[in-house]
C-alpha positions, 0 to 999 in steps of 0.5 A: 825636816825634809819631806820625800815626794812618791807619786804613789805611797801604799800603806801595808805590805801584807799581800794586797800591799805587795801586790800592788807594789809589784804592779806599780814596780812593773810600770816604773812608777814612783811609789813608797810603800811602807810597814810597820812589820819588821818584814813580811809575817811569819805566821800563815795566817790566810791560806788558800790561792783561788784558781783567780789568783794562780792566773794571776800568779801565771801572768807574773810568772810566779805560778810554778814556784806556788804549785812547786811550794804549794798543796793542791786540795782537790775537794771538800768531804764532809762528815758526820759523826766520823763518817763521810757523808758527802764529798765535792771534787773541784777537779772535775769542775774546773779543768775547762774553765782554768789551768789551776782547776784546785784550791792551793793550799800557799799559806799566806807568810809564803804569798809574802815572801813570794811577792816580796822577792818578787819586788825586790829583784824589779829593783824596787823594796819595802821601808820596813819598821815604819810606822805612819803616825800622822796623815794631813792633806795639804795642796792636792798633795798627802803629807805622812808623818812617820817613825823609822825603827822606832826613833827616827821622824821621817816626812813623805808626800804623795799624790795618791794614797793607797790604804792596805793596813789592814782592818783598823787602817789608820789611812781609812780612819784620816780619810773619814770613810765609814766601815759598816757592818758588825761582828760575830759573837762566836769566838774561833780557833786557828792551830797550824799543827800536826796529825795522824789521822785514819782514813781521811784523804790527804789531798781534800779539805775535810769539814766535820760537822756536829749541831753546836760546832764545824771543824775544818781540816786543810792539808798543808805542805810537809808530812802531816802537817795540817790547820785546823779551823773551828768554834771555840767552845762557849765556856773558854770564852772569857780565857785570852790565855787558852792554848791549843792542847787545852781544847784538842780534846774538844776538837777530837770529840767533835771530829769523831775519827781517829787523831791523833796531834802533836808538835803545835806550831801557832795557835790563835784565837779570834773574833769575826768581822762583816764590814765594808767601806761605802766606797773603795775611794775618797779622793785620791785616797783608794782602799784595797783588801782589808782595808776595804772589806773584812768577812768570815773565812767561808770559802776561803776569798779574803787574801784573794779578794785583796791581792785582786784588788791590788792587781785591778788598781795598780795599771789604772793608778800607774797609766794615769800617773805617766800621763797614759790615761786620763784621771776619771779611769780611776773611778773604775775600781770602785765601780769595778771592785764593789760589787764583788764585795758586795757579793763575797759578804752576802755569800759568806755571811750566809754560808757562815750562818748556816754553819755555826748557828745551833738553832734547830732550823740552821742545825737542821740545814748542816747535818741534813740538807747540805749532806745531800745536796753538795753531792748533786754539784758532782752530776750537773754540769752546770752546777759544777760550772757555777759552784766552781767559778763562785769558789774560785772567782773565775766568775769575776768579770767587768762585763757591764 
């Protein structure tokens, strides 16, 4: 069998996958990346581009077709019993620290078409519906094996091996690399649905608190169209057959304000992980994205977090590959990217904690605590300051 030689494959073209395939575009480098997928997803999945990525959209000169397809959320209401009791504006806060001072609702099938296209008018594509099968190290160099379209065996080697498959990467496994951590005992709900709504503003993030559970509420592009987020209720635990009209009626009485839903589009239930590598390479084997670290949803940094990784690898791998750098740069992005792991587990471990334990001092800390001080992030410039740069990753520097 014929063995294709890359300098560099990436494996995954979720949005970590094409963004960097985009950068290795951008340099003229000599890459392969691959997916099992038929194309990119068409279910949203992840959905919200921090002001970090949109600068990084700007760069690539794709910012206007985000902002164009995209919902700007302007801040976050919480509520109680169907009443407001705290609101945070994000526009106030970032307008002098980035052009993008919003969280963009851009769901993530639309970050993929997007970078996608992208890829594609740079002359450069994805060899979909190829599954990596097999990985051996042979003479400096990575042999893939692989399956096109379900039959045909193909060979593929490589210097350098990227892994952007995702939480259960099969490059991370043929690496050997560790993936600490644990998972969530709570089972959630994600619903792409519609609802008329009373009284709630179309343009913030809404959370609704009770003791036993959080429901979120993002506006999403088109007329009342909305993702709803939340707890699964303990006693559908067992059920992997549950569908989304079977618990809206939970969801309602936990919300506590007049909704109405309708017309469903996806609907998914899901566990929830905390893990990351020990170590963002092994080798010339480097991890990005999920592949690298996976969290709870909180604040919304997960797609981000990837599609900057993507973005902080691809010009070091490609000026070392053309000769333009020598190898020990590499060592940079685990140096580099780690730390900000770290940080995003610990923040939203925390947060995530608060927010779905029922016991008493946690419940205590949702329903009262946090009510009052989110409100105190509005009349403190340098709260506001670091509440929006720590939600937006602006703050993410290389500074040491």
């Amino acid at each position: 069998m014929h063995t294709q030689h890359y300098d560099i494959i990436v494996s995954g073209a979720g949005p970590t996958g094409l963004m960097l395939a985009n950068e290795l575009s951008r340099f003229g480098v000599n890459f392969l990346l691959l997916d099992k997928k038929a194309g990119p997803t068409t279910e949203s999945r992840a959905l919200v581009v921090q002001a970090r990525s949109m600068e990084i959209y700007e760069q690539m000169g794709l910012s206007d077709e985000v902002e164009q397809e995209g919902r700007p959320a302007t801040g976050i209401s919480l509520y109680k019993k169907g009443k407001p009791v705290a609101s945070v504006f994000l526009g106030k806060m970032g307008e002098k620290i980035s052009p993008f001072p919003y969280a963009m609702i851009y769901e993530q099938n639309k970050n993929e078409d997007l970078l996608y296209r992208h890829l594609e008018s740079g002359g450069n594509t994805v060899h979909w519906n190829t599954e990596c099968t097999n990985i051996i190290e042979k003479d400096g160099l990575y042999f893939l094996d692989a399956v096109q379209d379900g039959t045909i065996p193909a060979r593929y080697s490589c210097r350098y091996l990227v892994a952007c498959d995702g939480g259960k990467s099969l490059v991370r496994d043929f690496a050997g690399m560790p993936f600490n951590g644990g998972t969530y005992e709570n089972v959630f709900f994600v619903a792409d649905t519609h609802a008329r709504t009373a009284g709630l503003s179309p343009d913030m993030l809404s959370l609704f608190l009770t003791r036993e559970a959080i429901t979120m509420l993002l506006p999403m592009k088109g007329v009342e169209r909305i993702r709803l987020l939340g707890a699964l209720p303990k006693k559908y635990y067992h059920r992997d057959d549950i569908q989304f009209e079977e618990i809206a009626g939970e969801v309602k009485k936990n919300m506590q304000v007049p909704v109405e839903f309708y017309d469903t589009q996806w609907y998914s239930t899901y566990k929830l992980h905390y893990k990351k590598v020990d170590h963002f390479n092994k080798g010339n084997i480097f991890f990005a994205g999920d592949a690298a670290h996976v969290h709870s949803p909180a604040g919304g940094q997960g797609m981000n977090t990837g599609l900057q990784d993507a973005y902080n690898l691809g010009w070091k791998l490609s000026l070392v590959v053309k000769g333009k750098a020598s190898a020990p740069l590499l060592n940079s992005y685990h140096e580099e990217r780690n730390p900000v792991a770290e940080q995003l587990l610990k923040t939203t471990d925390r947060l995530f904690t608060v927010m779905t334990n029922s016991n008493n001092f946690f419940a205590f800390v949702k329903l009262f605590v946090v009510p009052r001080v989110l409100p105190m992030v509005n009349k403190f410039k340098r709260l506001r300051t670091a509440w929006f740069k720590g939600i937006s990753q602006t703050q993410v520097n290389y500074h040491t």
